[in-house]
VEXTORNU-785613 format. One record per atom (N, C-alpha, C): x, y, z; residue in one letter. Coordinates in steps of 0.001 Angstrom, whole numbers, plus 500000, padded with zeros to 6 digits. Example, Ala and Ser with C-alpha at 12.3 -4.5 7.8 and 13.67 -1.06 7.14 Angstrom:
513190494310507800a512300495500507800a513200496700507800a512850497750507080s513670498940507140s512900500030507870s
END
This chain:
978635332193041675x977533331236041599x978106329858041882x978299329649042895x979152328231043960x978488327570044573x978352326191044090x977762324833044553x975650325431044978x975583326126043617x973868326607043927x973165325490043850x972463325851044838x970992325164044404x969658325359043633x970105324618042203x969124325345041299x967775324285041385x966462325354041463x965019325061041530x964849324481042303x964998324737043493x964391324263044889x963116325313045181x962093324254044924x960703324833044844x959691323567045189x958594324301045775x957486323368046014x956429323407045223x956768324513043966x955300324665043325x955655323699041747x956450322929041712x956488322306040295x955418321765039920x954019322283040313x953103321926039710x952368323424038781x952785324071039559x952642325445038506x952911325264037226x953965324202036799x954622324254035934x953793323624034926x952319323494035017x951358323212033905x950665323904033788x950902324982033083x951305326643032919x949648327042032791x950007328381033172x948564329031032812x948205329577031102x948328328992030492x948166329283028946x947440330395028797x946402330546029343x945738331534029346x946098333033029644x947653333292030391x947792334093031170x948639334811030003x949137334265028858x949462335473028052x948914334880026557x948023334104026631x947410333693025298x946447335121024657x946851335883023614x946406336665023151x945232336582021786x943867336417022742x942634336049021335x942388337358021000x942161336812019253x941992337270018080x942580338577017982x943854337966018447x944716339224017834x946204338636017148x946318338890015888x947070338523014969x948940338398015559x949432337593015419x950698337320016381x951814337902015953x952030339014016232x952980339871016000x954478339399015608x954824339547014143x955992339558013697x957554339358014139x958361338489014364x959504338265015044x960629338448014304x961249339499014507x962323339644013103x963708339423013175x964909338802013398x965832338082013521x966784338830012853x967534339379013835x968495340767013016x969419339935011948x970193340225011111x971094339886010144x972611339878010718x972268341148011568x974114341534012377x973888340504013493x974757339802013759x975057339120014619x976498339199015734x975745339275017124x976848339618017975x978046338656018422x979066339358018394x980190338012018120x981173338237019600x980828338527020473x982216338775021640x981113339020022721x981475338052024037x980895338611025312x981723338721026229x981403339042027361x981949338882028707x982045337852029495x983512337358029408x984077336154029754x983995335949030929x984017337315032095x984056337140033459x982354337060033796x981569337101032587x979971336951033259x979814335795032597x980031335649031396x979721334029030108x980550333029030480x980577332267031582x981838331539032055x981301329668031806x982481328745031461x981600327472032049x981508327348033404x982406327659034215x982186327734035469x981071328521035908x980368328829035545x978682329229036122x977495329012034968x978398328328033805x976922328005032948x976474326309033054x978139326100033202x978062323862033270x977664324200035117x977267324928035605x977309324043036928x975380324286037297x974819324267036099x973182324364036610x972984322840036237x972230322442037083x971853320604036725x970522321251036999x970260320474035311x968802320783034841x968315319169034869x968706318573035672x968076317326035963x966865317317036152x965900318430037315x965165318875037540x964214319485036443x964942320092035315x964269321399034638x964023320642033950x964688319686033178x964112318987032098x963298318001032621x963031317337033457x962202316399033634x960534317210033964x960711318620033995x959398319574034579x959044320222033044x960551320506032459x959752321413031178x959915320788029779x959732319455029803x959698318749028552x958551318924027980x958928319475026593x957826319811025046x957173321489026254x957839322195026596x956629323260027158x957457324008026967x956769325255025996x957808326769025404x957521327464027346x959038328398027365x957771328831028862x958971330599028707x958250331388029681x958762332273029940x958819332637031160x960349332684031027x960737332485032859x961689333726033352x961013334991034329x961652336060035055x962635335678036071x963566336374035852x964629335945036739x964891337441037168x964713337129039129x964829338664039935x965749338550041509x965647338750042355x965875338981043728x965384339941044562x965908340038045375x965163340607046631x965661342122046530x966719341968046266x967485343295046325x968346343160044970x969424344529044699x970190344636043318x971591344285043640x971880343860043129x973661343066043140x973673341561043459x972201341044043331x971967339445044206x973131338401043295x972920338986041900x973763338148041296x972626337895039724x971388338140039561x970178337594038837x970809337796037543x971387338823037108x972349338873035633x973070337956035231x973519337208036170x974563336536036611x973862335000035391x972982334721036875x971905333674037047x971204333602035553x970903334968034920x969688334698034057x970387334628032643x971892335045032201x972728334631031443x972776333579031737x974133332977032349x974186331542032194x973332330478031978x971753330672032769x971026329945032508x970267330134031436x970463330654030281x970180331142028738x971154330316027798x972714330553028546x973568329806027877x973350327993027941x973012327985029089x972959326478029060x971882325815028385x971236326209028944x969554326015027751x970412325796026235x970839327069025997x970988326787024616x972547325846024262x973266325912024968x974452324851024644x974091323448025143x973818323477026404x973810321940026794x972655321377026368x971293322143026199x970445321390025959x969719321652023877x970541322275023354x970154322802022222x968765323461021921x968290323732023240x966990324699023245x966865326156022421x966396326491021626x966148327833020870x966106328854022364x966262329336022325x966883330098023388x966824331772023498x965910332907024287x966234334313024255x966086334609025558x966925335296025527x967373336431026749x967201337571026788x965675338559027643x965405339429027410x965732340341028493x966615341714028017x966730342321029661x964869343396029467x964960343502030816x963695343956031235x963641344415032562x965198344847033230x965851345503033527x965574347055033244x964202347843033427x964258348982032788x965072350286033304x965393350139034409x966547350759035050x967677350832035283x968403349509035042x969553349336035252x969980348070033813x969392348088032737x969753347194031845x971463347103031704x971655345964031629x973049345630032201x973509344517030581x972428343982029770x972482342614029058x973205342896027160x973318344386027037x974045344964025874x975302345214025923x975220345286027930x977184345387027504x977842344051028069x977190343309028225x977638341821028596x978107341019026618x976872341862026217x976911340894025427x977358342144024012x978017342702024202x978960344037023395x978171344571022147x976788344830022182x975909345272021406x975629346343021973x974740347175020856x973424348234021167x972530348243022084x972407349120023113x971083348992024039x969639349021022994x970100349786022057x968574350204021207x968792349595019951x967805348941018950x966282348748019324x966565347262020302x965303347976021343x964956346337022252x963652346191022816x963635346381023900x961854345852024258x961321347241024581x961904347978024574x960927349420024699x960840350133023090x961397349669022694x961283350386021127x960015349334020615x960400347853020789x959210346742020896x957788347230020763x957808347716022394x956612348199022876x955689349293022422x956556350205022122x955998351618021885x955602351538019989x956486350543019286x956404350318017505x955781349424017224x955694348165018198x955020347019018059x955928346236016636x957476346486016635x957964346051015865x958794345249016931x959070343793016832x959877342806017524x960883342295016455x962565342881017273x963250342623016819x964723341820017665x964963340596017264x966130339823018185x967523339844017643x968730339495018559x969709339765017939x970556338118017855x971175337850016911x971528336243016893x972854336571017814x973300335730018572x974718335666019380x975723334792018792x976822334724019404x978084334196019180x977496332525019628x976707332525020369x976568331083021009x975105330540020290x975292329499019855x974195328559019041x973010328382019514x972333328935018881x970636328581019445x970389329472020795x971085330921021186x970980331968022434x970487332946021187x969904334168021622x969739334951021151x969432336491022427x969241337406021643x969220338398022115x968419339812022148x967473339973023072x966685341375023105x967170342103024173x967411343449023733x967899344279024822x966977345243025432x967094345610026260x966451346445026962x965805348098026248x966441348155025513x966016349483024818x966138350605025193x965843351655024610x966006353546025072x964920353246026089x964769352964027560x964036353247028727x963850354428028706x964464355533028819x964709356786029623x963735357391028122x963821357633027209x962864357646026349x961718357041026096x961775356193026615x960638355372026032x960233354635027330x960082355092028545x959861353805029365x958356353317029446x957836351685029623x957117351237029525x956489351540030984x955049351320030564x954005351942031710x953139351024031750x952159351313032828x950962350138032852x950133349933031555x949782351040031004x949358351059029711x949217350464029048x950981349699029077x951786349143027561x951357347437028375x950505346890029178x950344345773029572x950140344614028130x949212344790027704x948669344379026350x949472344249025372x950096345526025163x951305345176024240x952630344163024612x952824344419025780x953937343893026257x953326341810026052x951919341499026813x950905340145026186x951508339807025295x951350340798023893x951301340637022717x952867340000022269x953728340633022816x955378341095022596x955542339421023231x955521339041023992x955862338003024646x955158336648024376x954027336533023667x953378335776023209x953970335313021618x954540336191021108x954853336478019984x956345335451019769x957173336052021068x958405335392021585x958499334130021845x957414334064022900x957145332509023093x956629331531021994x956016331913021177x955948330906019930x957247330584018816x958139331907019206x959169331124018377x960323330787018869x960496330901020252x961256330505020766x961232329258022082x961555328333022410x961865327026023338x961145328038024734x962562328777024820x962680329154026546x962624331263026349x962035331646026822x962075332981026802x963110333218028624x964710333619028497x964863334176029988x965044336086030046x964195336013031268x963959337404031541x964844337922032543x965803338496031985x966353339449033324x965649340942033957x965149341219035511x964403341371035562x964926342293036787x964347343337036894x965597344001037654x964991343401039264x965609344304040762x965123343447041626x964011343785042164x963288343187043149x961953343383043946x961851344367044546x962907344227045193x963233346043046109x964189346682045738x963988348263045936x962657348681046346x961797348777045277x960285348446045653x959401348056044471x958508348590043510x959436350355043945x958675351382043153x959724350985041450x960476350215040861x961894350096040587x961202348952039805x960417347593040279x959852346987040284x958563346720038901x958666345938037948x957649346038036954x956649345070037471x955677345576038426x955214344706038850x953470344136038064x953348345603037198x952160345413036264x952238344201035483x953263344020035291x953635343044034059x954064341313034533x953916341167035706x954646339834036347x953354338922035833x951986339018035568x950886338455035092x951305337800033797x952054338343032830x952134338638031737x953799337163031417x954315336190032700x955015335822032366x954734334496033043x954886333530032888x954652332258033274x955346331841034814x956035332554035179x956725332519036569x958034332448036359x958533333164038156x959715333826038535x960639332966038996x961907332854038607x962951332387039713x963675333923040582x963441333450041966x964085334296042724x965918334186043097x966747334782042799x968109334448043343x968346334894044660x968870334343045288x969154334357046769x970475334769046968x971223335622047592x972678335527047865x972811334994048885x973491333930049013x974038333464050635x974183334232051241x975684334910050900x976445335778051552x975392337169052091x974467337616051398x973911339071052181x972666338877052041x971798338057051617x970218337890051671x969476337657052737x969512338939053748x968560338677055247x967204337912054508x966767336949055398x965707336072056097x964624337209055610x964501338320055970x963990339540056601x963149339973054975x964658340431054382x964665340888053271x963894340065052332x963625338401052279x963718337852051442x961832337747051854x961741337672053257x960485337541053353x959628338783052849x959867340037052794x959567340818052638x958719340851050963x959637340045050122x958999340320048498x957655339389048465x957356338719049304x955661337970049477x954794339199050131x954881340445050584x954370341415050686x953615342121049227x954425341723048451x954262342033047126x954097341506045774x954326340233046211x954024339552045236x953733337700045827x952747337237044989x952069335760045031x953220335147045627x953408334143046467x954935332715046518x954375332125045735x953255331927044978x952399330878043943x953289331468042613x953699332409042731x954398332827041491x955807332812041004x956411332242042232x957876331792041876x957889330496041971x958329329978040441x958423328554040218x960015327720041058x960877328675041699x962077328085042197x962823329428042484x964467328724043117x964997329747043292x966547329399043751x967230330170043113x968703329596042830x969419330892044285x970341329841044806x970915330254046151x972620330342045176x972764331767045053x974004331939044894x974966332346045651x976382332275045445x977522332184046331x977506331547047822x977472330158046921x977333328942048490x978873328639048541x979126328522049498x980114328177050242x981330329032049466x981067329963049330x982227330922049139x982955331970050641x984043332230050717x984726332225051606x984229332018052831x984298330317052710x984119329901054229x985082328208053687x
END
């Protein structure tokens, strides 16, 4: 993640959010429960300052001052780097800017965010979903926290679970600053939670320099709004060249 360009976007007006789009009436705001065990060791080659100090939220803060928001972080394809992207930018939130801070994988195929961060895959957002019990995990780093992806393969979430999932994230967003979503990628988009992209205040897309065809990238507006990605971080710039 080298010399990126974070939130280069034309829609920063999106960013006076659709409240409505996961505001859940007259239904009682589901319980947020804050585990006791707390995770103490991550992955140094993914938790780095060299990819958490180099996001200038010059931009972010001057767009998301006083606004809780929940923000998906995806790409075009898998290996773009978005794990990468949607950690660090969790860490920084919560170190540089002392923002209350969670990081949800949602990743239902390839959840990657329990062994970054040397915890349990289970309970996480599919145990969430299916119990309607919401439970987070406190981290080694101040004001970050942690939901994992959960038993998928048991439990995977369906169109069904739309409402609940409303509920789950509405719930999040009131007690937390910044909700970041790691999110697996666009393609191919059977892979794709695409029932649920309604359900989040908007996407940052990651870009790889190095292998992100033109082609490829145009391709995920086939499938989804450009009204719906609030920005989009261009990773591995100027790496071996």
């Amino acid at each position: 993640m080298k010399n990126q360009n974070i939130f280069s976007s034309k829609n920063q007006k999106q960013l006076n959010l659709r409240e409505d789009s996961i505001t859940v009436k007259d239904t009682e705001l589901l319980p947020v429960k804050i585990s006791k065990r707390s995770q103490t060791d991550v992955d140094k080659k993914v938790i780095d300052p060299k990819y958490y100090n180099s996001f200038n939220f010059s931009k972010l803060s001057s767009v998301f001052t006083n606004t809780k928001m929940t923000i998906g972080i995806t790409s075009a394809n898998q290996q773009d780097g978005k794990t990468l992207v949607a950690s660090n930018m969790a860490v920084s939130l919560a170190r540089g800017y002392n923002q209350k801070t969670l990081l949800v994988d949602m990743n239902f195929t390839r959840p990657k965010l329990h062994k970054i961060f040397s915890t349990d895959l289970s309970p996480g957002i599919a145990e969430a979903i299916y119990f309607q019990k919401v439970r987070v995990l406190p981290t080694s780093i101040d004001n970050l926290y942690l939901m994992t992806a959960g038993n998928c393969k048991q439990l995977p979430p369906r169109i069904s679970d739309t409402l609940v999932l409303r509920q789950i994230l509405f719930a999040l967003k009131n007690k937390f600053d910044f909700v970041i979503i790691d999110m697996s990628s666009i393609l191919p988009v059977r892979d794709f939670p695409i029932h649920f992209i309604n359900e989040i205040d908007g996407l940052i897309s990651v870009i790889d320099a190095q292998k992100t065809k033109k082609g490829e990238f145009n391709k995920i507006f086939k499938h989804l709004d450009e009204d719906q990605f609030i920005g989009y971080v261009f990773n591995r710039v100027g790496e071996d060249t």
